[in-house]
VMD Tcl script that draws the C-alpha trace (Angstrom):
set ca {
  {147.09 93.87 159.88}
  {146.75 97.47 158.66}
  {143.25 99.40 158.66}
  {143.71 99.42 154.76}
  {144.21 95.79 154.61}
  {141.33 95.23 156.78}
  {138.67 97.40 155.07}
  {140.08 95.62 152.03}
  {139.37 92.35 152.91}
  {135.73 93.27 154.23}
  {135.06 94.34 150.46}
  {136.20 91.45 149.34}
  {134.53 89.16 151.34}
  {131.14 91.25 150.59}
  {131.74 91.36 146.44}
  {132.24 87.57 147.34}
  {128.60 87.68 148.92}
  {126.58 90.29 146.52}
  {129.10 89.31 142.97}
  {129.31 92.69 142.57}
  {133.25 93.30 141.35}
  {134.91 95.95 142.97}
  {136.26 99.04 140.99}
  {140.03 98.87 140.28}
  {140.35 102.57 140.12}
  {138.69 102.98 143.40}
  {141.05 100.93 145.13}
  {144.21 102.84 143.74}
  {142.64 106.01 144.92}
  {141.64 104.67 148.03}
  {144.89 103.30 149.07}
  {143.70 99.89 149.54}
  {146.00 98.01 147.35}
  {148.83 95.89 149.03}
  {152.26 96.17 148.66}
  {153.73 93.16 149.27}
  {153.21 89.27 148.96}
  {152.70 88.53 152.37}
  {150.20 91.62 152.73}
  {148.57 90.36 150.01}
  {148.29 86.88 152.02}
  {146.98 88.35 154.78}
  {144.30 90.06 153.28}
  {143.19 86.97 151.48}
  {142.73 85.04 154.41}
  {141.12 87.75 156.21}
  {138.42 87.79 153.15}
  {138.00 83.98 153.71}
  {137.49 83.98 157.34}
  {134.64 86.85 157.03}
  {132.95 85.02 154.36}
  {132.97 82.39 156.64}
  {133.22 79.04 154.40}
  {135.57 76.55 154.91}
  {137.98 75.77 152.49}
  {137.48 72.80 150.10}
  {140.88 73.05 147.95}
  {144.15 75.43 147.08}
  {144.97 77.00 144.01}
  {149.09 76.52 144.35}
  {151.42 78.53 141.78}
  {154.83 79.65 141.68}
  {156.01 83.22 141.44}
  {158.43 84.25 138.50}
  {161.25 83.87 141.92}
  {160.09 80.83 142.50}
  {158.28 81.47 145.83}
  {155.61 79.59 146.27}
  {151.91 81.26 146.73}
  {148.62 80.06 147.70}
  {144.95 80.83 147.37}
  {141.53 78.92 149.07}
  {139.36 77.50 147.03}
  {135.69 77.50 148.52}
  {133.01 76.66 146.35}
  {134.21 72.88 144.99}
  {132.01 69.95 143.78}
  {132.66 66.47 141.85}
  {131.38 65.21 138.65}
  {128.48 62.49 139.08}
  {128.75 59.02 138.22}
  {128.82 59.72 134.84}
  {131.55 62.16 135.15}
  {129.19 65.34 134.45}
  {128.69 68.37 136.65}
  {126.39 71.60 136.47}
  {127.82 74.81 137.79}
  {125.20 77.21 138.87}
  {127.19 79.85 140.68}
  {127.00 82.91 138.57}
  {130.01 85.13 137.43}
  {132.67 82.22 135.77}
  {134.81 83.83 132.90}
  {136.93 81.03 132.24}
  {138.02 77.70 132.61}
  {141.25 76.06 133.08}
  {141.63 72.16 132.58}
  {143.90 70.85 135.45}
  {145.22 68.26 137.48}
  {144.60 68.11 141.24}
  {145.87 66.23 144.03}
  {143.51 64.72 147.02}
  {145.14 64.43 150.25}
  {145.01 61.50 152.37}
  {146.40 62.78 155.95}
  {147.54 66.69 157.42}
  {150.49 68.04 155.75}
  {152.41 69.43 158.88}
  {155.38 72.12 158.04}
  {158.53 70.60 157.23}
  {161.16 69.44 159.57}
  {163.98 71.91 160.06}
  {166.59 70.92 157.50}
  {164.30 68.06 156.43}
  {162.22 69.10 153.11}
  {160.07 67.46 151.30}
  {160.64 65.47 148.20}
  {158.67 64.51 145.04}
  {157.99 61.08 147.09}
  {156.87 62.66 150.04}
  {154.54 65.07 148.70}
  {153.09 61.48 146.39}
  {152.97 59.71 149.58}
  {150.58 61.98 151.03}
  {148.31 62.07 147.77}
  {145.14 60.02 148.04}
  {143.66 60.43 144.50}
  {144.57 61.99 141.41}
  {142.19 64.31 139.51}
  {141.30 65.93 136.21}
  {140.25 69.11 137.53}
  {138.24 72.19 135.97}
  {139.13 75.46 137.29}
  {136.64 78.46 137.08}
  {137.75 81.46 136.78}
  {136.08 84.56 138.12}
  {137.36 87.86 139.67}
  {135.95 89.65 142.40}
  {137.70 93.15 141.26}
  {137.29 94.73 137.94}
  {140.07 95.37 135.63}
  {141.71 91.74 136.13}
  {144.12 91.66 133.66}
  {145.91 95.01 134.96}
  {146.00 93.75 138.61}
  {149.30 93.79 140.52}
  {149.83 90.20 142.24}
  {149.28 91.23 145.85}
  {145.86 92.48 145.11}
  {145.38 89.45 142.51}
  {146.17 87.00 145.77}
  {143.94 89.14 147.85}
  {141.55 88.30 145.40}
  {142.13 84.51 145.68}
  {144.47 84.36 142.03}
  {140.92 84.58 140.81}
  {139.32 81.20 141.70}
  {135.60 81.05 141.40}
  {135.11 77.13 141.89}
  {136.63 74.06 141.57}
  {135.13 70.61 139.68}
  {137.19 67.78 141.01}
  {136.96 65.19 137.62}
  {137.57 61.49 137.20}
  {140.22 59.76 138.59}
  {143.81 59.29 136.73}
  {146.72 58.15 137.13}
  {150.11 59.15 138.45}
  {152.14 58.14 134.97}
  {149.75 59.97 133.27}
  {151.63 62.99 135.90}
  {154.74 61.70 135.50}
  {154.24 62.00 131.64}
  {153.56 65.49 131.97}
  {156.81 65.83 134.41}
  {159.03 64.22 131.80}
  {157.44 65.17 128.62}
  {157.95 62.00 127.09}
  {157.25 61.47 122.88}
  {155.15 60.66 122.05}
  {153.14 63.65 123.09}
  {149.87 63.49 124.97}
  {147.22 64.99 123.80}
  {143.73 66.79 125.15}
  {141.21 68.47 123.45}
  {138.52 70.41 125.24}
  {135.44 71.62 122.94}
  {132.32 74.01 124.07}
  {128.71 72.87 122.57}
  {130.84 71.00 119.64}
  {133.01 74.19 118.90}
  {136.87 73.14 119.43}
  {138.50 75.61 122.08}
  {141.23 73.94 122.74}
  {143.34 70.85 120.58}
  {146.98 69.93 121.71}
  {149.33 68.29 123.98}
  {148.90 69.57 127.22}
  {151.39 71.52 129.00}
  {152.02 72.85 132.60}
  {153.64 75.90 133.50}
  {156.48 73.88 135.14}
  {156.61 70.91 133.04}
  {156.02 68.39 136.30}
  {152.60 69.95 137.95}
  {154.01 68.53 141.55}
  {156.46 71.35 141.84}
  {154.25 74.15 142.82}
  {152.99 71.54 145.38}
  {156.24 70.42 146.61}
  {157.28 74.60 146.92}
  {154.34 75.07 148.71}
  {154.67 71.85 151.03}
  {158.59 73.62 152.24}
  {156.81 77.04 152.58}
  {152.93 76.84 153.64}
  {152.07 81.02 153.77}
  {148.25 80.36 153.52}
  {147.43 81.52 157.28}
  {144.84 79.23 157.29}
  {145.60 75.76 158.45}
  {147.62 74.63 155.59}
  {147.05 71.58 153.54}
  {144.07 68.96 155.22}
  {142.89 66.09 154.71}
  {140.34 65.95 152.04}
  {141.58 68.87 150.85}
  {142.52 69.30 147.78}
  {145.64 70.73 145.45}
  {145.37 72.10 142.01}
  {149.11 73.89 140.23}
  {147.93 74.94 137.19}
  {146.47 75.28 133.91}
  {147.28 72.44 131.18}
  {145.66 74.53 128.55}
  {145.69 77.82 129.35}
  {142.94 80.00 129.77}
  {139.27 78.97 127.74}
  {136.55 81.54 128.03}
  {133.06 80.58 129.15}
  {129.39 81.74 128.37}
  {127.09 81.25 130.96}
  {125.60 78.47 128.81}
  {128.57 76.88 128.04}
  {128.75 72.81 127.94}
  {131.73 71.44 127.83}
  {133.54 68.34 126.91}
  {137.37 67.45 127.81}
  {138.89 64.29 126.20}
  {141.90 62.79 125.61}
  {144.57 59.88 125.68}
  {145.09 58.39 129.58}
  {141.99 60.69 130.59}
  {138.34 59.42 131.35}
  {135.90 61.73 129.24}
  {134.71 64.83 131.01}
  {131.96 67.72 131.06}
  {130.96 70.41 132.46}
  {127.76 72.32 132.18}
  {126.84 75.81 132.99}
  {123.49 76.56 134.31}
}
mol new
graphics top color blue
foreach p $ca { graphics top sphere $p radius 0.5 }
foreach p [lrange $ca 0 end-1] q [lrange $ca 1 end] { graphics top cylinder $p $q radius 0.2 }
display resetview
């Protein structure tokens, strides 16, 4: 690792500790942005490792090539019994409804000439989740970000809420976009945000899994038991006050909110 990629990692791991965002325009000037994917990787991890939490979940995505990227997820919790949950972590900008996969066992690397399938990557799945994704940035300037620095900055994750259970046709629905159309509807303090049949970048939100499962680049252990998957957003992106209260409902889904504090 380079001395840029280093010091860059060290301020990321300490915006992570104080939420102060780091200035975009100071990191052009500074030289301190990466230039590649996999620099951008390694920076990442190197941020995770120094602020020294282990890692609850992955944020999986695919790159407009196809190539499949990764970024920790470290502050996660589950709704209660009533499926409710209070964030208190400060600095969320966003949310993203989701679906997210629980693992059951390791997921080693693949076997040379061996990769894995839809069924393997289900065979390893535990539980299926509605998920919420929070967003939050730990650099200013988010929406001007080139992708290395946007993976050094963990693709913008600030915590995870793992949601009810549900089940794989409800996936498989998604995958195959059957009619008629499912819908979800996701409102904030009785104000509709969101009202339509949910959609994920890839059609079938496996595939960013299954990319990832062939080409683990995380340089952190990989996918673990009782980890956690999440591929992306069935909604887009729904911005959040800090007093937010949310409620996501629909067909095939258990009713679920979350609750800013």
């Amino acid at each position: 690792m380079t001395e840029a990629l280093r010091r860059l990692s060290g301020m990321l791991a300490e915006a992570e500790r104080t939420g102060k965002a780091l200035s975009l325009q100071f990191l052009q000037s500074a030289g301190l942005i990466p230039g590649t994917i996999n620099a951008g990787m390694a920076a990442q991890a190197n941020a995770t490792k120094a602020i020294g939490r282990n890692v609850a979940g992955w944020k999986l995505a695919l790159t407009p090539t196809g190539t499949a990227i990764a970024a920790p997820i470290l502050d996660a919790l589950s709704v209660n019994d009533t499926d409710c949950a209070e964030v208190s972590k400060p600095g969320a900008k966003a949310i993203e409804v989701e679906v997210c996969f629980r693992f059951n066992r390791d997921v080693p690397p693949p076997r040379s000439g061996h990769p894995y399938s839809r069924e393997d990557a289900i065979g390893m799945i535990g539980s299926i989740h509605l998920g919420i994704e929070l967003i939050g940035f730990r650099i200013d300037g988010n929406s001007d970000i080139p992708l290395p620095l946007f993976l050094a900055d963990r693709l913008g994750n600030h915590s995870y809420v793992i949601g009810p259970r549900i089940s794989r046709d409800l996936v498989d629905r998604l995958a195959s976009q059957e009619e008629p159309p499912l819908s979800l509807c996701v409102d904030d303090r009785g104000i509709e945000q969101f009202s339509d049949a949910p959609r994920h970048p890839q059609g079938d939100p496996l595939l960013p899994l299954i990319a990832f499962m062939n080409n683990p680049c995380d340089r952190l252990g990989g996918l673990r038991e009782g980890q956690f998957a999440t591929t992306g957003s069935l909604c887009g992106v729904i911005p959040v006050q800090s007093s937010s209260d949310l409620h996501v409902r629909g067909p095939m889904l258990s009713h679920m909110r979350l609750v800013m504090t």
